[in-house]
PDB file of the backbone (N, CA, C, O) and the ligand in Angstrom, with CONECT records:
HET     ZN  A 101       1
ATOM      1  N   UNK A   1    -159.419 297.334 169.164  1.00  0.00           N
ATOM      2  CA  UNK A   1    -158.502 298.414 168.771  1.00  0.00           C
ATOM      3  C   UNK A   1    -158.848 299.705 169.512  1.00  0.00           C
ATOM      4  O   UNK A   1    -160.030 300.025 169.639  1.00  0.00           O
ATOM      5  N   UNK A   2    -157.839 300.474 170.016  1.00  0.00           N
ATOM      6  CA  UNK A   2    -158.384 302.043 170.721  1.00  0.00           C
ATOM      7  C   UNK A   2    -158.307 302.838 169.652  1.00  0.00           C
ATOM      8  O   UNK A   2    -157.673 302.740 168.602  1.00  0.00           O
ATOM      9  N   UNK A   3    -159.190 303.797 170.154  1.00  0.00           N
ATOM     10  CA  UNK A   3    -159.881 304.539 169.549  1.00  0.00           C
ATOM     11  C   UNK A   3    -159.108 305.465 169.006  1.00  0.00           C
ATOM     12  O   UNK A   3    -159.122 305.944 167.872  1.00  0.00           O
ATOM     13  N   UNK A   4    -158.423 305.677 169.936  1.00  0.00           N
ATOM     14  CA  UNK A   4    -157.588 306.965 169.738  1.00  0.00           C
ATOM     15  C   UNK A   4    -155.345 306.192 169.733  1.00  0.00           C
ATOM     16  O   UNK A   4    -154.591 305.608 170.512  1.00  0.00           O
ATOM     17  N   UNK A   5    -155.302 306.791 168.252  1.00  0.00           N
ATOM     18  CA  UNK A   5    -153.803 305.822 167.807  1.00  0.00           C
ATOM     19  C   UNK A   5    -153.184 307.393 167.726  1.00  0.00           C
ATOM     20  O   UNK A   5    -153.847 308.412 167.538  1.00  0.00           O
ATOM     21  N   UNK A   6    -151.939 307.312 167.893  1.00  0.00           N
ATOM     22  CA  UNK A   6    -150.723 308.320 167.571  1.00  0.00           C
ATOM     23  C   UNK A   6    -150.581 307.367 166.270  1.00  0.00           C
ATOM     24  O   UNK A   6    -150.457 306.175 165.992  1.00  0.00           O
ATOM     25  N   UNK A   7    -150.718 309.168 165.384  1.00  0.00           N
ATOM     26  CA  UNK A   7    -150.364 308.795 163.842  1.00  0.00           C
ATOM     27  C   UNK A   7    -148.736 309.147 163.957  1.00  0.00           C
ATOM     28  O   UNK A   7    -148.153 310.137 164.399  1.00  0.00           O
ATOM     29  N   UNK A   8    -148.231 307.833 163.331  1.00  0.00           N
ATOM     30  CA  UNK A   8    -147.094 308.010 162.935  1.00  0.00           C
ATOM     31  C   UNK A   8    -146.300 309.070 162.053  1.00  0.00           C
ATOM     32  O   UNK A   8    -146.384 309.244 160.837  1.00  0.00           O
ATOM     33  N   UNK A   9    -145.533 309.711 162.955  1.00  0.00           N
ATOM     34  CA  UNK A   9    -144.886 310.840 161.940  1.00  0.00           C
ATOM     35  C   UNK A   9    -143.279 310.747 161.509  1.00  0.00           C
ATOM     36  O   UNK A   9    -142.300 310.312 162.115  1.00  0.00           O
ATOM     37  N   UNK A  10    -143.425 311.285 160.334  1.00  0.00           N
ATOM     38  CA  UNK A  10    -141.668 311.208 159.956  1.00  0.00           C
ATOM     39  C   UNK A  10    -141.666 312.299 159.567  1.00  0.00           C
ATOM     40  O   UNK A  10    -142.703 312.912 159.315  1.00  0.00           O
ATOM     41  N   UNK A  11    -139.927 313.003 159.371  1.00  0.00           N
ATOM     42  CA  UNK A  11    -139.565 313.839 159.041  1.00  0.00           C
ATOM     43  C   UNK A  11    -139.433 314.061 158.099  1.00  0.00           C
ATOM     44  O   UNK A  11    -138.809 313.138 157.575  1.00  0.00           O
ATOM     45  N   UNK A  12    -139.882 315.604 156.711  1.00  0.00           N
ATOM     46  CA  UNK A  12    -139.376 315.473 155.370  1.00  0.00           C
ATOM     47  C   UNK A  12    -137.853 316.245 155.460  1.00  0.00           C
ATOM     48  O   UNK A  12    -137.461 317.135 156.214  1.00  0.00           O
ATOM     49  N   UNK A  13    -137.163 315.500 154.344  1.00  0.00           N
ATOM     50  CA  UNK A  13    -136.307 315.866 153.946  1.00  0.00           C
ATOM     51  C   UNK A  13    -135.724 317.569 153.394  1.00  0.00           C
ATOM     52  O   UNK A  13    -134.689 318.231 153.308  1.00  0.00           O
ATOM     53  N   UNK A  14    -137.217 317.664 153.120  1.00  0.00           N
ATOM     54  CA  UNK A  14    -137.547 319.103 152.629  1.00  0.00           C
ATOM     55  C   UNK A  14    -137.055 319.999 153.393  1.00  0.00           C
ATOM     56  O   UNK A  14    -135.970 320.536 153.614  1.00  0.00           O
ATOM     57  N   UNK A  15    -138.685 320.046 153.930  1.00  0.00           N
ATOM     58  CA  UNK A  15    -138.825 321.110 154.901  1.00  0.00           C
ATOM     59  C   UNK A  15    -138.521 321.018 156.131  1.00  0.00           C
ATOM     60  O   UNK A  15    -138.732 321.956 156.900  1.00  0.00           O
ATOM     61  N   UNK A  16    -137.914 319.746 156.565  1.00  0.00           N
ATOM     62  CA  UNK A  16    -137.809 319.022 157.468  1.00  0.00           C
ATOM     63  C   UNK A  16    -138.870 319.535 158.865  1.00  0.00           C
ATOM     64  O   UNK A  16    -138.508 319.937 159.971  1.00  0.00           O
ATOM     65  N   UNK A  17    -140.180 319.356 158.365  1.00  0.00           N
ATOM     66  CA  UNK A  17    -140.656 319.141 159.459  1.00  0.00           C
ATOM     67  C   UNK A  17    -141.948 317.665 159.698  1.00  0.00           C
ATOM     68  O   UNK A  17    -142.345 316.959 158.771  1.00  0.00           O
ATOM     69  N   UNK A  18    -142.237 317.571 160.689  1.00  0.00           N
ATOM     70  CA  UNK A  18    -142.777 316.436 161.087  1.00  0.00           C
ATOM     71  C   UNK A  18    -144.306 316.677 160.279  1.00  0.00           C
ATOM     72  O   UNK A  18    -144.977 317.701 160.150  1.00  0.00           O
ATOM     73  N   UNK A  19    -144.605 314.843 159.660  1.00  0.00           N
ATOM     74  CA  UNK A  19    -145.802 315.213 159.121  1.00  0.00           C
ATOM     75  C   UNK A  19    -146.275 314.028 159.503  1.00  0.00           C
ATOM     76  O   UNK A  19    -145.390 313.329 159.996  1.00  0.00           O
ATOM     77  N   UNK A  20    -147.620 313.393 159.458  1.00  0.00           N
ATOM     78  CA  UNK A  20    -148.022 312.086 159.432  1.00  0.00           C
ATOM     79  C   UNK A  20    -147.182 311.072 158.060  1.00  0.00           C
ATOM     80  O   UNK A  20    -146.858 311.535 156.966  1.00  0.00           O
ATOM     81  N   UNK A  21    -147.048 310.129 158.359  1.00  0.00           N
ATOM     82  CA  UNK A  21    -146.043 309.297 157.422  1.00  0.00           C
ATOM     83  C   UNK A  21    -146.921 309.413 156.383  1.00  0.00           C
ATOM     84  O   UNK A  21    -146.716 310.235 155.490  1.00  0.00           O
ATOM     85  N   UNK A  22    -147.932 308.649 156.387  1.00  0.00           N
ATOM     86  CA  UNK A  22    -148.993 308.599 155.109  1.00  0.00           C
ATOM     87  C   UNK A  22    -149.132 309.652 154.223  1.00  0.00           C
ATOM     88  O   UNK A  22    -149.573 309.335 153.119  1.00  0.00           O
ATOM     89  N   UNK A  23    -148.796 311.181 154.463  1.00  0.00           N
ATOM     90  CA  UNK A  23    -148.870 312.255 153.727  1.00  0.00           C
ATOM     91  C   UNK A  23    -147.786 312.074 153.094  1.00  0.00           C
ATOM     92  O   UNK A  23    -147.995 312.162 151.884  1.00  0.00           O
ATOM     93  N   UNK A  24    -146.667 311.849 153.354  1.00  0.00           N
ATOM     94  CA  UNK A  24    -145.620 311.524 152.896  1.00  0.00           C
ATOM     95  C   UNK A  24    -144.931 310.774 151.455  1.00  0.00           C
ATOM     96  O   UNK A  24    -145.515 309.866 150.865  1.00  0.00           O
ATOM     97  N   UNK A  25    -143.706 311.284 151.057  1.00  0.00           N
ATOM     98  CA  UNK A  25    -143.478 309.953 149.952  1.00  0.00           C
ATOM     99  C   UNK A  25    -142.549 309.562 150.661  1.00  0.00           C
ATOM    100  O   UNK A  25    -141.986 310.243 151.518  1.00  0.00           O
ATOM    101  N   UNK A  26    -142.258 308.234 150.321  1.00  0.00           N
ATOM    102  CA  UNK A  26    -141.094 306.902 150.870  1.00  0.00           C
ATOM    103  C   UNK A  26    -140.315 306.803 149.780  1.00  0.00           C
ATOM    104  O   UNK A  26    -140.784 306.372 148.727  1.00  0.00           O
ATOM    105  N   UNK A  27    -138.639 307.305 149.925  1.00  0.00           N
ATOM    106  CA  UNK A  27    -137.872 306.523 149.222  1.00  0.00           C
ATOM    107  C   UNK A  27    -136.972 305.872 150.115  1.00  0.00           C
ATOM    108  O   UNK A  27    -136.520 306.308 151.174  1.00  0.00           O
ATOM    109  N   UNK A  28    -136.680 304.317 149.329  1.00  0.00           N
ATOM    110  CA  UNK A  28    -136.092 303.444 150.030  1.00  0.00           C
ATOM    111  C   UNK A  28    -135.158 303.137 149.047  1.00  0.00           C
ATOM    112  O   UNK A  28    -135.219 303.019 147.824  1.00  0.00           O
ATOM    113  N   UNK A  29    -133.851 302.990 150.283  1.00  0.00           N
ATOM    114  CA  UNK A  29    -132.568 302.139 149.966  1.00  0.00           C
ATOM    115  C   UNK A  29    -132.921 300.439 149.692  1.00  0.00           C
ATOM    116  O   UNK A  29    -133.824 300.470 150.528  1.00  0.00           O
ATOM    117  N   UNK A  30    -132.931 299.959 149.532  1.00  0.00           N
ATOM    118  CA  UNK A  30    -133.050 298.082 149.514  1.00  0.00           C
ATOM    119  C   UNK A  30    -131.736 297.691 149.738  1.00  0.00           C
ATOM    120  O   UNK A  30    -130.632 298.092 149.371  1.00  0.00           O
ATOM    121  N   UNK A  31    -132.170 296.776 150.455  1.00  0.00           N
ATOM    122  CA  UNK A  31    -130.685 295.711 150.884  1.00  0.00           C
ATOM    123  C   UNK A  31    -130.108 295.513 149.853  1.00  0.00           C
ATOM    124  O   UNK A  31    -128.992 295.037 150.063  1.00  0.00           O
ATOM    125  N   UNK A  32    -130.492 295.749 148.120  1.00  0.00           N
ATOM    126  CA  UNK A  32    -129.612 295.303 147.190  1.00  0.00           C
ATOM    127  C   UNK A  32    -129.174 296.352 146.927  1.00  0.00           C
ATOM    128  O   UNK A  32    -128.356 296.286 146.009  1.00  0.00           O
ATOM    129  N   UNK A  33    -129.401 297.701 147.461  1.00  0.00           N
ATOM    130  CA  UNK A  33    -128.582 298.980 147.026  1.00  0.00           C
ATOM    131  C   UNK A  33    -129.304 299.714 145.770  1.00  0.00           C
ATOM    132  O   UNK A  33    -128.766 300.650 145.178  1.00  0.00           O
ATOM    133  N   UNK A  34    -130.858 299.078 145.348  1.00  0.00           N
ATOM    134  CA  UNK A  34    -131.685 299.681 144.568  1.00  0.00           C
ATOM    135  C   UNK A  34    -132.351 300.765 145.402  1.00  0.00           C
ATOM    136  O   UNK A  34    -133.062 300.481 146.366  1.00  0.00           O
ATOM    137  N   UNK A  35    -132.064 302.229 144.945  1.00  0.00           N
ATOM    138  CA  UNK A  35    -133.126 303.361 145.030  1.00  0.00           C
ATOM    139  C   UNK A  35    -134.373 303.143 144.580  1.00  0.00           C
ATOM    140  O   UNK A  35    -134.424 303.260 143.356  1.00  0.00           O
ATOM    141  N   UNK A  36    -135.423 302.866 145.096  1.00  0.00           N
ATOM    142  CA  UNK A  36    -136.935 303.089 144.969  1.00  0.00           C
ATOM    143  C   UNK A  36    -137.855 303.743 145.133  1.00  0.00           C
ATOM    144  O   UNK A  36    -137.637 304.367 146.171  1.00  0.00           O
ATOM    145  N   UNK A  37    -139.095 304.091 144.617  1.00  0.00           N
ATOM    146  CA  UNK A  37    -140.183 304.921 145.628  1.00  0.00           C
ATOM    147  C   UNK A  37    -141.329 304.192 145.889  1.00  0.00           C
ATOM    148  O   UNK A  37    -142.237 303.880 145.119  1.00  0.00           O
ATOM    149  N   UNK A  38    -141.162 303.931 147.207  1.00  0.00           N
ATOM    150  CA  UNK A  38    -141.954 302.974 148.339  1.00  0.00           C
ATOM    151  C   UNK A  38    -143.404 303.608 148.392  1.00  0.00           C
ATOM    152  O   UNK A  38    -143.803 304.386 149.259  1.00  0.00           O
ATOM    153  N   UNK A  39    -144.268 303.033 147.081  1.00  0.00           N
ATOM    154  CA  UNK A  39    -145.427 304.061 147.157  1.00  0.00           C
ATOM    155  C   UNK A  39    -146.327 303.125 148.462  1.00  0.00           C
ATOM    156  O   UNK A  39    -147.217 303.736 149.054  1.00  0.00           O
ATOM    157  N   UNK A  40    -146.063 301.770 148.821  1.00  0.00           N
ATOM    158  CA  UNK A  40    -146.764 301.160 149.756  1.00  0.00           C
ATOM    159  C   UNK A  40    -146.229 301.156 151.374  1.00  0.00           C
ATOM    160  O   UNK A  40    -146.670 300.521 152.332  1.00  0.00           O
ATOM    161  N   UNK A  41    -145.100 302.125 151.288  1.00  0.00           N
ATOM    162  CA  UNK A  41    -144.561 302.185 152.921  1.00  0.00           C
ATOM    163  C   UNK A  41    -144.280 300.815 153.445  1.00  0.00           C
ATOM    164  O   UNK A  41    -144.151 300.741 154.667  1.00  0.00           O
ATOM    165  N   UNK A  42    -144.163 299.730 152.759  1.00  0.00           N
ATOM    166  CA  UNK A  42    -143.762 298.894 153.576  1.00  0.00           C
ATOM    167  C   UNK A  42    -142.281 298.037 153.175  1.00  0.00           C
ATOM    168  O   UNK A  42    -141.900 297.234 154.026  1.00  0.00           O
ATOM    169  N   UNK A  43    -141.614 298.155 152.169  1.00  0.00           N
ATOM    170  CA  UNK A  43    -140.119 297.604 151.582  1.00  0.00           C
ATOM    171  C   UNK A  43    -139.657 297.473 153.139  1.00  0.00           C
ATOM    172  O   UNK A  43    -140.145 297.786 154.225  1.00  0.00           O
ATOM    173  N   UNK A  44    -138.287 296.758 152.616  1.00  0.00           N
ATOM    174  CA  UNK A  44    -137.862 296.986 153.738  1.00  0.00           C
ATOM    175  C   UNK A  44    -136.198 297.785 153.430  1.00  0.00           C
ATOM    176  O   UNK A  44    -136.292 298.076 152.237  1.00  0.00           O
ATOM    177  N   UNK A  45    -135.431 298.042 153.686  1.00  0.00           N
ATOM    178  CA  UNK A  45    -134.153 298.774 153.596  1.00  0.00           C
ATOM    179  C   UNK A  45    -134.353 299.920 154.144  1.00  0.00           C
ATOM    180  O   UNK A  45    -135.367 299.996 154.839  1.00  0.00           O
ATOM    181  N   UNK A  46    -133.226 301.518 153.983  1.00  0.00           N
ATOM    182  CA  UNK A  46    -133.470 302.828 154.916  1.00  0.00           C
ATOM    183  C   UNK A  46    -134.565 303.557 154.006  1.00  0.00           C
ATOM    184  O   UNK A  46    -134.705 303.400 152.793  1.00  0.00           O
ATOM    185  N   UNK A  47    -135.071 304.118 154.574  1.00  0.00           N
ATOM    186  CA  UNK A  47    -136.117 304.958 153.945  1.00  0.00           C
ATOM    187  C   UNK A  47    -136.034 306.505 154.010  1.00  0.00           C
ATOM    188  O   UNK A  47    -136.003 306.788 155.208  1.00  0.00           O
ATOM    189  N   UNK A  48    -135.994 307.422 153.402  1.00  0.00           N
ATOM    190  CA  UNK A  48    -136.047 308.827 153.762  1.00  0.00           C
ATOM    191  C   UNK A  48    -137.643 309.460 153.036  1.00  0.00           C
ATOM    192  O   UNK A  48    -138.089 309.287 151.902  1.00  0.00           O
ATOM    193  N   UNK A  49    -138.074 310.032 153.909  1.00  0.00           N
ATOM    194  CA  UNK A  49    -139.169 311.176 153.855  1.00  0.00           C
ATOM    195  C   UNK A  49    -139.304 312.416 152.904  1.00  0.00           C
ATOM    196  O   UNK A  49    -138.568 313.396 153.025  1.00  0.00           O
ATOM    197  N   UNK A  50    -140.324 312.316 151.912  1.00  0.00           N
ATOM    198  CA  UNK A  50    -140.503 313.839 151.574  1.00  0.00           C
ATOM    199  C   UNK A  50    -141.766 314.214 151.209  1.00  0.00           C
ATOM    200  O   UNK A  50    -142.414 313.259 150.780  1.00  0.00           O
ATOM    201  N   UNK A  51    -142.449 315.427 151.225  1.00  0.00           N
ATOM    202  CA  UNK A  51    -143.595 315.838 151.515  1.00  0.00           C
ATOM    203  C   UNK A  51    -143.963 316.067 149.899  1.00  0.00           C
ATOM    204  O   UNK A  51    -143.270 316.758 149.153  1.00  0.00           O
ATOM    205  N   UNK A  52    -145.034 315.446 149.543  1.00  0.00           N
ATOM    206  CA  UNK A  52    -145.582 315.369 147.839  1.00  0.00           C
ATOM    207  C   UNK A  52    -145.450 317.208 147.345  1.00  0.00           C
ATOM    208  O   UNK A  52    -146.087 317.884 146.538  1.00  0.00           O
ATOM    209  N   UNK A  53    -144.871 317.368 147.821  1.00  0.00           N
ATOM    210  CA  UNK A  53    -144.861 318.986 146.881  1.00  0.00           C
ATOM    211  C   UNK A  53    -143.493 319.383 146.184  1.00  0.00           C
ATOM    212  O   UNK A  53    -142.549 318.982 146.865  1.00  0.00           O
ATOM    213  N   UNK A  54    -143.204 319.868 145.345  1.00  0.00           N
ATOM    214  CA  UNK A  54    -142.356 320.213 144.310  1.00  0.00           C
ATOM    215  C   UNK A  54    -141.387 321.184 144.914  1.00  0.00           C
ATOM    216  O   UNK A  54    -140.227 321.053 144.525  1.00  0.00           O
ATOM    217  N   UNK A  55    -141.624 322.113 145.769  1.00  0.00           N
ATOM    218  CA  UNK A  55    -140.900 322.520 147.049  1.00  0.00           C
ATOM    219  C   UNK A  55    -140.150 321.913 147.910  1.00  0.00           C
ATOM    220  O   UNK A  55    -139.108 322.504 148.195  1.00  0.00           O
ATOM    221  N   UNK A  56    -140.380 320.761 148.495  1.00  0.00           N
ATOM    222  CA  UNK A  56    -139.752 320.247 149.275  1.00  0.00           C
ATOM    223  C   UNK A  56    -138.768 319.196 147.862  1.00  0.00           C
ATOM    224  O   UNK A  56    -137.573 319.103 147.580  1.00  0.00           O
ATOM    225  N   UNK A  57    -139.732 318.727 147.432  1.00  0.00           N
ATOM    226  CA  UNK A  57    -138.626 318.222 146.500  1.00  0.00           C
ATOM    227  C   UNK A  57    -136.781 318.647 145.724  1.00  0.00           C
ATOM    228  O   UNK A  57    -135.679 318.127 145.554  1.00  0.00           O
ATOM    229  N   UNK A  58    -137.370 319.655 145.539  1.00  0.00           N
ATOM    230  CA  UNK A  58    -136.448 320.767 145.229  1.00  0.00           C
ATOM    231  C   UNK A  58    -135.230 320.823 145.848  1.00  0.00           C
ATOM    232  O   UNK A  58    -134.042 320.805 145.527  1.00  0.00           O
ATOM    233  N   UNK A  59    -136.110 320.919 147.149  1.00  0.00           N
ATOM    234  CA  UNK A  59    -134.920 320.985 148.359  1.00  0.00           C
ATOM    235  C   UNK A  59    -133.933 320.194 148.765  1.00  0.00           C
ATOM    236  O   UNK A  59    -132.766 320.446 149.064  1.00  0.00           O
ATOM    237  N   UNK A  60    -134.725 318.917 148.734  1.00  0.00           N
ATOM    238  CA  UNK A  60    -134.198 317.628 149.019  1.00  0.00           C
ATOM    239  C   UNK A  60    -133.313 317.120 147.868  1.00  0.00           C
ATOM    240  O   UNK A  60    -132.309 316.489 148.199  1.00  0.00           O
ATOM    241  N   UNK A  61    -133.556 317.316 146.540  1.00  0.00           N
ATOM    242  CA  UNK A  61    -132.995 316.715 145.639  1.00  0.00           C
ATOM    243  C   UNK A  61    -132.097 318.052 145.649  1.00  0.00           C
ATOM    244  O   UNK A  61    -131.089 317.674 146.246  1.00  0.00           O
ATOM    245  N   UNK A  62    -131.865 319.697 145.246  1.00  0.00           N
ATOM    246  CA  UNK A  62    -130.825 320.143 145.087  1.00  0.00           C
ATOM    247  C   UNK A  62    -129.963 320.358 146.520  1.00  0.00           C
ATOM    248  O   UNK A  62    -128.937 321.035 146.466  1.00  0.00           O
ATOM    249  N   UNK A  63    -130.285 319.918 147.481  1.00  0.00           N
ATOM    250  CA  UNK A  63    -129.295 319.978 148.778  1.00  0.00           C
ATOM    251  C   UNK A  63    -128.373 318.703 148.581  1.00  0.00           C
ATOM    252  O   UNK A  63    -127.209 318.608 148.971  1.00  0.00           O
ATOM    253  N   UNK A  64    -129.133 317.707 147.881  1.00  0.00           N
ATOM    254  CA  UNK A  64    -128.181 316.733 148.086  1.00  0.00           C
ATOM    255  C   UNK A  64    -128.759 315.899 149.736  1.00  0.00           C
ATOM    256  O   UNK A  64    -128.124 315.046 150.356  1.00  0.00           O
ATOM    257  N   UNK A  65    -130.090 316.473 150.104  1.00  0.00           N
ATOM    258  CA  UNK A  65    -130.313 316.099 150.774  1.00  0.00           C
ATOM    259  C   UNK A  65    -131.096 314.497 151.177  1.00  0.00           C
ATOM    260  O   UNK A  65    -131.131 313.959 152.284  1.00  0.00           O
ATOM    261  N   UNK A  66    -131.584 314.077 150.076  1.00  0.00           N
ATOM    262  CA  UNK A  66    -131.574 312.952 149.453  1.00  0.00           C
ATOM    263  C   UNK A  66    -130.681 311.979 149.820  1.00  0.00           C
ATOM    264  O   UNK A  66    -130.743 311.180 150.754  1.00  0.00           O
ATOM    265  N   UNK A  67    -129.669 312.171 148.802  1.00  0.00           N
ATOM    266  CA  UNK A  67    -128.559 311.611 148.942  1.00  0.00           C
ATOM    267  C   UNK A  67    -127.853 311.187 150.051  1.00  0.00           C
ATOM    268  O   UNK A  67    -127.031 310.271 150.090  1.00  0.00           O
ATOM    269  N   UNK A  68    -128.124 311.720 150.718  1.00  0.00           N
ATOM    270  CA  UNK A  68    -127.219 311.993 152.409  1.00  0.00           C
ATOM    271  C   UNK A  68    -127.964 310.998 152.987  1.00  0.00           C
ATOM    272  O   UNK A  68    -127.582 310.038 153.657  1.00  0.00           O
ATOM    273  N   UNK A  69    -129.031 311.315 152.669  1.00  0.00           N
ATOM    274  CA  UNK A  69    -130.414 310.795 154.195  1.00  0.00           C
ATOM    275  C   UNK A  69    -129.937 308.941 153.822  1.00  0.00           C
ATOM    276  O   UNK A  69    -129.700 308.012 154.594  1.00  0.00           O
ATOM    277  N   UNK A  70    -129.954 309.024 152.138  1.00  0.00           N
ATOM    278  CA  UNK A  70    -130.248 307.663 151.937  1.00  0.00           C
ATOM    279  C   UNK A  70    -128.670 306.669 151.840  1.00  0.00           C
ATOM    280  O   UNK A  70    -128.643 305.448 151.993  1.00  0.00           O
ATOM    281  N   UNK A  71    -127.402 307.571 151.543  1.00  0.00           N
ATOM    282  CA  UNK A  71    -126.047 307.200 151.791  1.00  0.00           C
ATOM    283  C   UNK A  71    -125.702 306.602 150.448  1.00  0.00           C
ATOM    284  O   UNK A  71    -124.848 305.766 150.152  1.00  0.00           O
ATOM    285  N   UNK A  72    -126.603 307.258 149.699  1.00  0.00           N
ATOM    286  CA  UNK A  72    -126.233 306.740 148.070  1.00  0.00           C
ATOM    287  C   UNK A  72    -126.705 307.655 146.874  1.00  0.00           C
ATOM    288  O   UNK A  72    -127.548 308.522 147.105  1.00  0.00           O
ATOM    289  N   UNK A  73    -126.131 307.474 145.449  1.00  0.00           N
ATOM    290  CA  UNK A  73    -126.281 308.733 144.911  1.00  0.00           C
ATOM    291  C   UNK A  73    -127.695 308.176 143.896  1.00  0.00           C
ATOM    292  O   UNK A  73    -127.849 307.021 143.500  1.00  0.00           O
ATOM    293  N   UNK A  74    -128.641 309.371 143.625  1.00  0.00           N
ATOM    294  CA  UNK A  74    -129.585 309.161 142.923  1.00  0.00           C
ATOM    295  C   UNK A  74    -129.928 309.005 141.893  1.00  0.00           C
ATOM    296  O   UNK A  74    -130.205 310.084 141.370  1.00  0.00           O
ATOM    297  N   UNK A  75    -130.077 308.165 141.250  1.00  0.00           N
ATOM    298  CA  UNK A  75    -130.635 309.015 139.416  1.00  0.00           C
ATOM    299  C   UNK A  75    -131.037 309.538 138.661  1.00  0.00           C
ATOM    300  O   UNK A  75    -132.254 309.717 138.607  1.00  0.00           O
ATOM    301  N   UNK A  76    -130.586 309.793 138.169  1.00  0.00           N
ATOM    302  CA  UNK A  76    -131.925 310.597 136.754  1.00  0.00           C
ATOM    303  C   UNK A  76    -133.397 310.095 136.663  1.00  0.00           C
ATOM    304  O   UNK A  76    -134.463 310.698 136.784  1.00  0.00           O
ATOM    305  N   UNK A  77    -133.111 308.839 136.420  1.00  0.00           N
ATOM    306  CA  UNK A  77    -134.359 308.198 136.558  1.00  0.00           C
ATOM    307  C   UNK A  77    -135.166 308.280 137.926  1.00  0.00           C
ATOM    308  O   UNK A  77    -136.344 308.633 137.877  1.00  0.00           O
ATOM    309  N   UNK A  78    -134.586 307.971 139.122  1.00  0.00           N
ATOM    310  CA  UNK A  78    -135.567 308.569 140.499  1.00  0.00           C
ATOM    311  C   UNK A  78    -135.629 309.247 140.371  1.00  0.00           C
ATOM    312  O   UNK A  78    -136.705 309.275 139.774  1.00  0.00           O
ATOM    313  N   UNK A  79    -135.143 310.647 140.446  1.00  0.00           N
ATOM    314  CA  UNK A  79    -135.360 312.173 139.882  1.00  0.00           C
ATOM    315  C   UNK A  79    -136.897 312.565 139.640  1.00  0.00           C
ATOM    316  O   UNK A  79    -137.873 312.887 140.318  1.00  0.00           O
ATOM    317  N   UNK A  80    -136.452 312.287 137.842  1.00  0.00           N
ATOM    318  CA  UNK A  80    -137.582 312.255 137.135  1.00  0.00           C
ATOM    319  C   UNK A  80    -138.875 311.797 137.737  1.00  0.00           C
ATOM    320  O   UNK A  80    -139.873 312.517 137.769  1.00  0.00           O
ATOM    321  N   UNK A  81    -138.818 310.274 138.332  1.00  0.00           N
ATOM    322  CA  UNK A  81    -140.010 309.478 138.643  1.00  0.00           C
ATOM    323  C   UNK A  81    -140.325 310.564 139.939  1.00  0.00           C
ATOM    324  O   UNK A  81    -141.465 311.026 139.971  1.00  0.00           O
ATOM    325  N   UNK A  82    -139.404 310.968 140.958  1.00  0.00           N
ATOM    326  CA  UNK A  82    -140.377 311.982 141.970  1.00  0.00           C
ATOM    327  C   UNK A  82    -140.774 312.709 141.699  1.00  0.00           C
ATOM    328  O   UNK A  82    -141.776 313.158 142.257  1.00  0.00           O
ATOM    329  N   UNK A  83    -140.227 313.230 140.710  1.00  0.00           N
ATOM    330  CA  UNK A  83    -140.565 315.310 140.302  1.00  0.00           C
ATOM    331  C   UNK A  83    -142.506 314.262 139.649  1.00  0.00           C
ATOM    332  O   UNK A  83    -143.632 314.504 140.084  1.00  0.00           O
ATOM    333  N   UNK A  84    -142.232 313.533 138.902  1.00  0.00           N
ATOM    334  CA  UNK A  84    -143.366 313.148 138.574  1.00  0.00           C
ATOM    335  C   UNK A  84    -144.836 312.991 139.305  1.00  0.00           C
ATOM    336  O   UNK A  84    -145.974 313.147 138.861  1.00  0.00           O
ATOM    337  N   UNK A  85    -144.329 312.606 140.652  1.00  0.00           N
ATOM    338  CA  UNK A  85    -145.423 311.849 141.835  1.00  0.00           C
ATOM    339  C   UNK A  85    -145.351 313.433 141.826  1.00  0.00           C
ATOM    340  O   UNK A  85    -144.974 313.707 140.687  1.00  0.00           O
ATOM    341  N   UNK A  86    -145.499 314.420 142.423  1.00  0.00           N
ATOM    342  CA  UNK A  86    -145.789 315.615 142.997  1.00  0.00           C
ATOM    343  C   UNK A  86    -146.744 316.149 141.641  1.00  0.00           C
ATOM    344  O   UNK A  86    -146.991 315.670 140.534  1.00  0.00           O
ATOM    345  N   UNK A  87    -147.211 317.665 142.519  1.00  0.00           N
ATOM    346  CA  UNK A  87    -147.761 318.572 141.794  1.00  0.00           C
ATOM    347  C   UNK A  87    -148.885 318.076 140.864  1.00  0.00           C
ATOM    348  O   UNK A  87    -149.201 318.560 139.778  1.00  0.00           O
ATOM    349  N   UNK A  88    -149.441 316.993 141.512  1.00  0.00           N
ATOM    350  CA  UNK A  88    -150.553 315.977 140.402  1.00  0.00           C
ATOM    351  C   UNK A  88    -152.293 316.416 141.366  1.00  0.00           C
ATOM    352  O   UNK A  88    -152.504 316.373 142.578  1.00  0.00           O
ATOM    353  N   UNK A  89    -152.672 316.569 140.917  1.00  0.00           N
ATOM    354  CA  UNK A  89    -154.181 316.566 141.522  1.00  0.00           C
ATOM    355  C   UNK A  89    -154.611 315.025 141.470  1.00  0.00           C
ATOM    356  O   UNK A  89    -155.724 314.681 141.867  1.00  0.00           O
TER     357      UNK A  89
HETATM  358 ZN    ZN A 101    -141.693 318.962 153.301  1.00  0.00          ZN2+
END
């Protein structure tokens, strides 16, 4: 393996700027049209980016930016479950 890897980066939804993926949260579309949060990065369906802070969250969920990225509307219940993952020590 080399030594030296380019960490994979994605964009948040947020703040939209580039972060290493792993800092990141994963929500994924699924081929069955279930909204999820991909705490293992690996599902497979579209995925959109957002940065574990309550800020970017904010953003993403009151822009509707969410929604857009992922081409489907969200729930209460994802909602809830992200606002949850953030702001945790
Ligand atoms: Zn962000």
């Amino acid at each position: 393996m080399p030594k030296v890897r380019k960490i994979p980066e994605r964009m948040c939804i947020g703040c939209q700027e580039m972060k290493p993926k792993k800092t990141l949260i994963r929500v994924v579309r699924t081929p069955e049209d279930a909204i999820e949060i991909d705490r293992t990065g690996k599902r497979s369906g579209r995925g959109a980016y957002i940065c574990p802070s309550r800020e970017c969250l904010d953003k993403a969920l009151k822009g509707k930016r969410l929604e857009k990225a992922l081409k489907h509307s969200i729930t209460q219940d994802i909602k809830e479950s992200l606002l949850e993952g953030v702001d945790r020590p």
